[in-house]
C-alpha positions as CSV (number, residue, x, y, z in Angstrom):
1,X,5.7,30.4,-56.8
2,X,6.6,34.3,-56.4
3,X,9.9,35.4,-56.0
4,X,9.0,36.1,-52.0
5,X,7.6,33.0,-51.5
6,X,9.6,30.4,-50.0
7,X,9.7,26.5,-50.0
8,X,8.6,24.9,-46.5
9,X,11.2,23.8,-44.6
10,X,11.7,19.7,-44.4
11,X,11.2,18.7,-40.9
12,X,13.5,15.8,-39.9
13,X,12.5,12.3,-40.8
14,X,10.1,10.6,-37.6
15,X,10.1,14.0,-35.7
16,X,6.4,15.0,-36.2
17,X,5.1,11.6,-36.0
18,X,6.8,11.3,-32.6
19,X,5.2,14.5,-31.3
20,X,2.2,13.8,-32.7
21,X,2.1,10.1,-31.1
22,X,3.2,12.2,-27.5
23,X,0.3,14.7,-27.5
24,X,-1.7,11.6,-28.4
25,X,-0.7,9.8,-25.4
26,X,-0.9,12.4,-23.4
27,X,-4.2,13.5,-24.5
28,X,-5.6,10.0,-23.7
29,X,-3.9,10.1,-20.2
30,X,-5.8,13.5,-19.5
31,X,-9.0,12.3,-20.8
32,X,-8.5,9.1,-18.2
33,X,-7.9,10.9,-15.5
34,X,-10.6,13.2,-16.2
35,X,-13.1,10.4,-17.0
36,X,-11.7,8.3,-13.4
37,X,-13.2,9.9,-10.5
38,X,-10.7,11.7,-8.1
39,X,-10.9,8.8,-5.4
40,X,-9.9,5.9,-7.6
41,X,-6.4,8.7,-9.2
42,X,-5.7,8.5,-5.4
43,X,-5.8,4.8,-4.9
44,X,-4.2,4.3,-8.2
45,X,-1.3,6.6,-6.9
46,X,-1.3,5.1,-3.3
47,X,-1.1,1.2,-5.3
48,X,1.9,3.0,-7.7
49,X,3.6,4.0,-4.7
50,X,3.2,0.9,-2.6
51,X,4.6,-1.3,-5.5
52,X,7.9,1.0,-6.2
53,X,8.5,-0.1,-2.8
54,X,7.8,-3.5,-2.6
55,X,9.1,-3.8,-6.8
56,X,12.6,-5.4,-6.2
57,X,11.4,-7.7,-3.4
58,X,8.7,-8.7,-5.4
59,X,10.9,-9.6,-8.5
60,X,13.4,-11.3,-6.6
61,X,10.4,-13.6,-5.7
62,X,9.0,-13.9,-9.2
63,X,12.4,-15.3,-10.4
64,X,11.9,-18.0,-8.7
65,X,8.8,-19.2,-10.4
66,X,10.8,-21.7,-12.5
67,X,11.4,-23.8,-9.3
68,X,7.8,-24.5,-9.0
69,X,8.4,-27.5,-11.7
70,X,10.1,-29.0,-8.7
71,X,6.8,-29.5,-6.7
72,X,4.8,-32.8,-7.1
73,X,1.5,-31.7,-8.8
74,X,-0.3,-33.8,-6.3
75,X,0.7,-30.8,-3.8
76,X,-1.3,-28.1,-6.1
77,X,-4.1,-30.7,-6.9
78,X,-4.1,-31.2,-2.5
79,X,-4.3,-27.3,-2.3
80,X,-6.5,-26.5,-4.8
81,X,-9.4,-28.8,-3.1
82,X,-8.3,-27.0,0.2
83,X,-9.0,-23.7,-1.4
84,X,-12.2,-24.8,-2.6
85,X,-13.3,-26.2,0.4
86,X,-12.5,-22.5,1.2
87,X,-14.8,-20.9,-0.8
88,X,-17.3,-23.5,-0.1
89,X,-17.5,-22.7,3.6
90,X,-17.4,-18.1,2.6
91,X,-20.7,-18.8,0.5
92,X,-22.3,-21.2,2.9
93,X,-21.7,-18.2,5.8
94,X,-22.8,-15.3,3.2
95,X,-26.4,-17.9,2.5
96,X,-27.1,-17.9,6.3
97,X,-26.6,-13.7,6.4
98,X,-28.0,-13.5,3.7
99,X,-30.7,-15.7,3.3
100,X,-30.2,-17.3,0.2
101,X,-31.2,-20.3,-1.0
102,X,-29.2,-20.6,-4.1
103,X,-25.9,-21.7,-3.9
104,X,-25.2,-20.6,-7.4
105,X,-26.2,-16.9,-6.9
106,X,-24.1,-16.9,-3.3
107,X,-21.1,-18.4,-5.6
108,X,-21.1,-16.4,-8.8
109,X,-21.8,-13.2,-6.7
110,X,-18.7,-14.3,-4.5
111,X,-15.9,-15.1,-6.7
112,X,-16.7,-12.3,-9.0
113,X,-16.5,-9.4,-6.4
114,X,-13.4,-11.4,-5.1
115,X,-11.8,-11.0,-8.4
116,X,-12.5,-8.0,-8.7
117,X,-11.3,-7.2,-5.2
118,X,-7.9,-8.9,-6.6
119,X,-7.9,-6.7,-9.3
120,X,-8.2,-3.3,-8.2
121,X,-6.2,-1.1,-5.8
122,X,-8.8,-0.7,-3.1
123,X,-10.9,-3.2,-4.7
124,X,-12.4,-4.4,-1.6
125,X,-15.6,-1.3,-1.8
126,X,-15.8,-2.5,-5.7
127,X,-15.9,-6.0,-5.4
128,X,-18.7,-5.3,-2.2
129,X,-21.0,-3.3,-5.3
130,X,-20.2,-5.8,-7.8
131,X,-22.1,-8.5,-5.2
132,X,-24.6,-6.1,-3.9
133,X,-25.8,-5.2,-7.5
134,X,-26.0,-9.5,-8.4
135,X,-28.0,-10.1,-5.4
136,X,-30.4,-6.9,-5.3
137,X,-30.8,-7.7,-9.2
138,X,-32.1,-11.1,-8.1
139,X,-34.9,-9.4,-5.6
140,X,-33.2,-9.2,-2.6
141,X,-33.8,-7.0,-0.7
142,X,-31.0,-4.2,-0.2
143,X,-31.1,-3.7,3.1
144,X,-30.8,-8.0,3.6
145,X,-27.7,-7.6,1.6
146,X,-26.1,-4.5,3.5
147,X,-26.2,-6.0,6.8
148,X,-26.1,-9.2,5.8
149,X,-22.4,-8.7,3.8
150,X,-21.9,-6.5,7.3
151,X,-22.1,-9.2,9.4
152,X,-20.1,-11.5,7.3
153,X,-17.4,-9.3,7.5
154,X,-17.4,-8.8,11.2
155,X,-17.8,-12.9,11.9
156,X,-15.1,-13.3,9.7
157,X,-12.8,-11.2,10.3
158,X,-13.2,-11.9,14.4
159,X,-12.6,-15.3,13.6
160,X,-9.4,-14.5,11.9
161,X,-8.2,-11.7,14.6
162,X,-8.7,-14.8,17.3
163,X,-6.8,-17.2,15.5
164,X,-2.9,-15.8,17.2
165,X,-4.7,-15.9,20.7
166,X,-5.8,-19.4,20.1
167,X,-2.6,-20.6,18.9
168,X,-0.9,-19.2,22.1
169,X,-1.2,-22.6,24.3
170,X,0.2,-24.2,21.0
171,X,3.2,-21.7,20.9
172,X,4.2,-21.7,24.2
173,X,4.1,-25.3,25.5
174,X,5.0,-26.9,22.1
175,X,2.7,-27.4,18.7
176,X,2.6,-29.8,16.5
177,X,5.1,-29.5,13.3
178,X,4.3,-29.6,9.6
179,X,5.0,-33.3,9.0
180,X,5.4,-34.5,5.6
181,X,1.8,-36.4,5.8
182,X,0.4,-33.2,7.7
183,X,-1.3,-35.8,10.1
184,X,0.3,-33.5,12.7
185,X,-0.8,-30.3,11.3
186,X,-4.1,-31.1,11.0
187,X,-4.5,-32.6,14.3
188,X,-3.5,-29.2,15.5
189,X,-5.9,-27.8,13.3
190,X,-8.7,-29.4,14.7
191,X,-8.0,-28.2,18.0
192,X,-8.1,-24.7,17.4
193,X,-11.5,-25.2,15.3
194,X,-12.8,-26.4,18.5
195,X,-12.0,-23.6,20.6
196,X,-12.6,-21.6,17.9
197,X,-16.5,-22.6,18.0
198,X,-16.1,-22.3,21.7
199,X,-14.8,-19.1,22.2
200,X,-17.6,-17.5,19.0
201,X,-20.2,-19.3,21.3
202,X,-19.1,-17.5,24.6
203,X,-18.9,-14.5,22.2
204,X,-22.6,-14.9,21.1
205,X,-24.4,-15.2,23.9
206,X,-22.1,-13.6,26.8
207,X,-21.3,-9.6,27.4
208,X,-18.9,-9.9,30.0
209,X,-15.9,-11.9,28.0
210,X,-16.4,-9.6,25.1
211,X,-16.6,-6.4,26.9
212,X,-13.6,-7.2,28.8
213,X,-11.4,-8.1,25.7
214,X,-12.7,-4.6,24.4
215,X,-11.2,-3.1,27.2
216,X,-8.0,-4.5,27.3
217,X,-7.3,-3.9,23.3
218,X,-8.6,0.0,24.4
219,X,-5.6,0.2,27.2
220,X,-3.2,-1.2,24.9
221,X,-4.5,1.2,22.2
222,X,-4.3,3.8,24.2
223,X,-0.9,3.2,25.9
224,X,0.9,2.7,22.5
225,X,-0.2,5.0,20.5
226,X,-0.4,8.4,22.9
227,X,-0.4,10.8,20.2
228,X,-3.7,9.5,18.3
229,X,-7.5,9.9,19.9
230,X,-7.9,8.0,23.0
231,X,-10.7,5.1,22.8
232,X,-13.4,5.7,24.6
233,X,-16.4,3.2,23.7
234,X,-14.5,0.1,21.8
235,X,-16.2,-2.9,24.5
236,X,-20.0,-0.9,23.1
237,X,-18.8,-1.0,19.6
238,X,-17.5,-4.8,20.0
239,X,-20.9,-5.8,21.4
240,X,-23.3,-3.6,18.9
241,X,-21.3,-5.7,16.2
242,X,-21.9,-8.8,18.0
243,X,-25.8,-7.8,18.0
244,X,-25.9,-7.6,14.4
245,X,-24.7,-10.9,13.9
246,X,-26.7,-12.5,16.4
247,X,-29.7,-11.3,15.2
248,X,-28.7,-11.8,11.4
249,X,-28.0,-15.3,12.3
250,X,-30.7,-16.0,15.0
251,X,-30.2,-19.7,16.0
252,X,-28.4,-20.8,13.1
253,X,-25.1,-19.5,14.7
254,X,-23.8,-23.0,15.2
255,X,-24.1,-23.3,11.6
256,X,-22.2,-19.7,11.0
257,X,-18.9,-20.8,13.3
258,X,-17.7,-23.5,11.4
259,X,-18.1,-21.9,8.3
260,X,-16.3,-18.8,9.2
261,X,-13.2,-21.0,11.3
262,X,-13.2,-23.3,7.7
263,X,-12.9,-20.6,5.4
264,X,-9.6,-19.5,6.9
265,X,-8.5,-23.1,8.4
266,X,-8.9,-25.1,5.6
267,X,-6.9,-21.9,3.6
268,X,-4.0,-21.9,6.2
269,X,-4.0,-25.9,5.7
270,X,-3.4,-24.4,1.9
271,X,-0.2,-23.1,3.5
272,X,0.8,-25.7,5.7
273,X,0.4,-28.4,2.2
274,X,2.5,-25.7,0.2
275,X,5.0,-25.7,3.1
276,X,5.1,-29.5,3.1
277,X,5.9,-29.7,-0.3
278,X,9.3,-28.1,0.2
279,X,10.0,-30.6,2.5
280,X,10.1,-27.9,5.6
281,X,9.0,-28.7,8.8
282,X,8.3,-25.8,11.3
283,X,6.1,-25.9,13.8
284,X,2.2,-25.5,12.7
285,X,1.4,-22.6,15.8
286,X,4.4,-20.5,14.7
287,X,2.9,-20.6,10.8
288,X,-0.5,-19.8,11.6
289,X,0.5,-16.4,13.4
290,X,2.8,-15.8,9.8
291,X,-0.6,-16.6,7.8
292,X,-2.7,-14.5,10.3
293,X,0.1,-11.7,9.7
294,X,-0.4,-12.2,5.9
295,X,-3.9,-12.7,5.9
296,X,-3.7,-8.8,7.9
297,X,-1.8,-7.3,5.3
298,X,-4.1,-8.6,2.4
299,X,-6.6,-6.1,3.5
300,X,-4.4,-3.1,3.3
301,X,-6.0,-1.3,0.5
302,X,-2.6,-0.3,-1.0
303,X,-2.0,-2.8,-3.7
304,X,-4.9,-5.3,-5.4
305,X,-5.3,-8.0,-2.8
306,X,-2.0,-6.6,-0.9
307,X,-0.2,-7.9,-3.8
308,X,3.5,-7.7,-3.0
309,X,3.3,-6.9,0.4
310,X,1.5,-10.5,1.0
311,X,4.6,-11.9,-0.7
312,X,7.3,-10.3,1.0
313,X,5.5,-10.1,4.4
314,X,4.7,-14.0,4.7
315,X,8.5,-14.7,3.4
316,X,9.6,-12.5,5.9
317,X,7.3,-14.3,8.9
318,X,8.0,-17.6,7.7
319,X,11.4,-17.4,8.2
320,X,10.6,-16.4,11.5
321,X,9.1,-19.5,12.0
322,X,11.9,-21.6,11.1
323,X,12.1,-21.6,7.7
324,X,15.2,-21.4,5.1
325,X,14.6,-18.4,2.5
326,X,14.2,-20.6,0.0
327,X,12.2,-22.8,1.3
328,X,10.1,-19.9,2.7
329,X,10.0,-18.9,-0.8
330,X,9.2,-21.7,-2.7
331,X,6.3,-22.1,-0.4
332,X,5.1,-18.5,-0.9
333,X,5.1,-18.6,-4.5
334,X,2.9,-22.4,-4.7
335,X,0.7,-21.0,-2.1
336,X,-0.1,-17.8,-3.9
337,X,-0.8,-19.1,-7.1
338,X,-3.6,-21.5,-5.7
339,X,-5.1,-19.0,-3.2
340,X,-4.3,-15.6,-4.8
341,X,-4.3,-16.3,-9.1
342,X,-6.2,-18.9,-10.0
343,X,-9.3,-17.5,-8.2
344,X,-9.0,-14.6,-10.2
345,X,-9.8,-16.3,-14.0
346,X,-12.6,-18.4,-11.7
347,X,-14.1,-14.9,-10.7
348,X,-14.6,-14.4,-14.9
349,X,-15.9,-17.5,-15.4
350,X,-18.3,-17.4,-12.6
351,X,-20.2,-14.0,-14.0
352,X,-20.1,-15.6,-17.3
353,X,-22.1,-18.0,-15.6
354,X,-24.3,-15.2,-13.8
355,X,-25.2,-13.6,-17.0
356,X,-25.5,-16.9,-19.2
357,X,-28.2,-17.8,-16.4
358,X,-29.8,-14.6,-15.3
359,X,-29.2,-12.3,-18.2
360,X,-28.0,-8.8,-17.7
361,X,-27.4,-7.5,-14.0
362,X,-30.2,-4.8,-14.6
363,X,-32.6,-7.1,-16.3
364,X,-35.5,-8.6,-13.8
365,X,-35.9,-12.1,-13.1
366,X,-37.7,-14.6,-15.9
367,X,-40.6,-15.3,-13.4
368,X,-40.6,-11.7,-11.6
369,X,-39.6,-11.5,-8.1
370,X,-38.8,-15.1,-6.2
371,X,-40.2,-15.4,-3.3
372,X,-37.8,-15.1,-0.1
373,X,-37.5,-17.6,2.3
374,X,-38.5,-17.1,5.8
375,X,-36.5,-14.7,7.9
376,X,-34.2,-16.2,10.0
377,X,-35.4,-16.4,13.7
């Protein structure tokens, strides 16, 4: 060493490893972002947002998890065949749309793009490729699946929109309560199944109810919210939609109804069993307009599967109906975790099951193409 040279200075102990762990994070955060197309950054910030707001709420009800040990397990054992019956009744109304004869495609394909839709902020377009991509792998035909996942949609979520308006009668002269045998509840149920399959058959097969229902939601759009485009054509919209159902279902609509009314009855009688359990006993009408309202905010795509604002919203509208906060949360919490969670790990296991059978998603059937069943007339 010269006489001008000089020893390095000693950088303080940790310093550079700390920087150098920082530009690796951040790097890796870059390269993410760069790597996520620009829609899902903006859902991702949308779902970041959405939870800051919902954050203490939501924690407030997570702390209560420990009370669950207070539940009979026959209550969760009770809801967890309600929430299968559930399912059972969404695959049996995607095989009529769709066509399918196999249960097991129609039920791996569903409760993978369900968890996936549980999953992901906005998850409801991913989880609709995840089970277009398993049934057009299988041969079908991608146009069946399009307008046959279409019309599922739209005769389930009618179903669902009509559920308050049949629970009206209930709510004003009465309604049954949630009775610790639920012999009451599901009385009431029963009752708006029926009209359920009576108003979807007026539906089907008559313009003039429909239409006028389609005007009178276009008045009230248009009287509440002045400052937003007028409707103009909502009663043509509400009967195209009704077209494509009919003619994806062709006379098999009396098989279609009561699978779309059980899918969401038999998953409100979820609610109604979770309620029981706390020992609670509101009236049935007044809980099925706090499920519809959580079942409504579910499809916001702000959060995966409207996490936290399902919580806090049907604690909020249970207590409306009657129930104590605790109660109302306690009932919340035992619901969620049979509907919302545990389907989630069933979504996993079901495309293990999907690719133990079929093989990869891209890879074409063992025998080549099955042959399709007959079209549906």
């Amino acid at each position: 060493m010269t006489g001008n040279d000089t020893a390095p200075e000693e950088p303080q102990r940790g310093e550079p490893t700390f920087r150098r762990r920082v530009g690796q994070v951040g790097a890796t955060l870059v390269a993410v972002l760069k790597w996520l197309p620009r829609r899902q950054i903006i859902v991702f910030g949308i779902a970041i947002v959405g939870l800051y707001f919902v954050w203490p709420q939501l924690v407030d009800l997570f702390s209560q998890l420990p009370r669950l040990e207070g539940i009979l397990w026959l209550w969760f054992v009770l809801m967890g065949v309600l929430e299968v019956a559930s399912f059972a009744c969404a695959w049996g109304l995607m095989r009529l749309t769709l066509n399918e004869p196999s249960w097991f495609l129609i039920a791996t394909a569903q409760l993978t793009s369900n968890a996936i839709s549980r999953m992901i902020p906005g998850g409801a377009a991913s989880g609709g490729t995840a089970s277009y991509q398993m049934f057009t792998a299988r041969g079908a035909s991608p146009e069946r699946v399009v307008s046959g996942l279409t019309a599922t949609t739209l005769l389930s979520a009618g179903v669902l929109v009509s559920l308050p308006v049949l629970a009206l009668p209930a709510i004003l002269f009465g309604g049954a309560t949630v009775a610790h045998t639920l012999l009451h509840a599901l009385v009431y149920g029963m009752s708006v199944f029926t009209l359920i399959l009576a108003a979807g058959a007026v539906a089907l097969f008559s313009d003039d109810p429909l239409r006028a229902v389609g005007t009178l939601v276009q008045r009230a759009h248009n009287r509440l919210f002045k400052k937003r485009e007028p409707l103009h054509d909502l009663p043509d919209r509400l009967t195209d939609e009704r077209d494509l159902i009919k003619n994806m279902l062709g006379r098999r609509w009396w098989e279609a109804l009561p699978y779309a009314a059980g899918n969401w009855l038999l998953d409100y009688t979820a609610l109604l069993a979770a309620i029981a359990a706390t020992g609670a006993h509101p009236r049935a009408s007044l809980v099925l307009i706090a499920y519809v309202v959580a079942a409504l905010l579910g499809m916001v795509p702000i959060t995966p599967g409207g996490l936290g604002f399902v919580e806090v919203g049907l604690v909020a509208t249970l207590g409306l109906a009657g129930i104590g906060a605790a109660d109302a949360t306690l009932a919340t919490l035992a619901y969620r975790l049979v509907s919302f969670w545990m389907p989630i790990p069933a979504g996993g296991v079901a495309y293990v099951l999907y690719r133990r059978r079929f093989g990869s998603k891209d890879s074409p059937p063992a025998a080549g193409p099955r042959a399709r069943p007959p079209a549906v007339s």
